[in-house]
N, C-alpha and C positions, 0 to 999 in steps of 0.2 A: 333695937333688937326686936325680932321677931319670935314669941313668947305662946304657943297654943297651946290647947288640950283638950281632948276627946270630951264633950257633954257628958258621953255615959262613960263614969266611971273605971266600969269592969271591960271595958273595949278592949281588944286585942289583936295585933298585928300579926301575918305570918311574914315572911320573910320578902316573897312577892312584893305584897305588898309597900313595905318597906322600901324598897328599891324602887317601885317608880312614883314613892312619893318622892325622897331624896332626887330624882334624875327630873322630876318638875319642879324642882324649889332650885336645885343648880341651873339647870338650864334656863328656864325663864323668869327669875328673876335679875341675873346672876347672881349666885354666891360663891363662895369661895367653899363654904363648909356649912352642912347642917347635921343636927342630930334629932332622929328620931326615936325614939323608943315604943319598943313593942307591945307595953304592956303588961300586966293590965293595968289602964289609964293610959293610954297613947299621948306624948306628951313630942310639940316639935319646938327647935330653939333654931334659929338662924341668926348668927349676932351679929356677923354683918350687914344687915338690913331693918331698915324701918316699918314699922307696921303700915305704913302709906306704900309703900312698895309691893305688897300683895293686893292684887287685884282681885275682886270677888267673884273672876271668872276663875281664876287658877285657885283659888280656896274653895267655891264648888265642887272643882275636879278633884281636888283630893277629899275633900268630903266623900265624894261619890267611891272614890278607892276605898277607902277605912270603913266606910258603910256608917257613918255620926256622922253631929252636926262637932264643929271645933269652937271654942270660945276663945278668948284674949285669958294669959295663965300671967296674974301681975305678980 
């Protein structure tokens, strides 16, 4: 299972946002489902996948979306 969370805290998603984090977690990694939350604390779960399965190209990208850095959320 794949387990994040926005560094800061009080971070907060609009809805944008949201949507093409979800449509880069579906599309390449495959998943079947994830869940993002807006905030505040931006938190993402992908439970059909392994933390080896995200690449630190496509966790950059959604870094760069959200505007944080994301940590491993155990």
């Amino acid at each position: 299972m794949i387990r994040l969370r926005a560094k800061t805290s009080d971070a907060v998603l609009d809805a944008s946002q949201v949507r093409r984090v979800r449509f880069l977690l579906l599309e390449f990694l495959p998943a079947v489902r994830c869940q993002v939350s807006q905030g505040p604390g931006i938190a993402i779960v992908v439970s059909d996948r392994n933390r080896e399965d995200l690449t630190e190209a496509l966790q950059r990208r959604i870094e760069e979306i959200i505007g944080c850095q994301l940590v491993e959320d155990d």
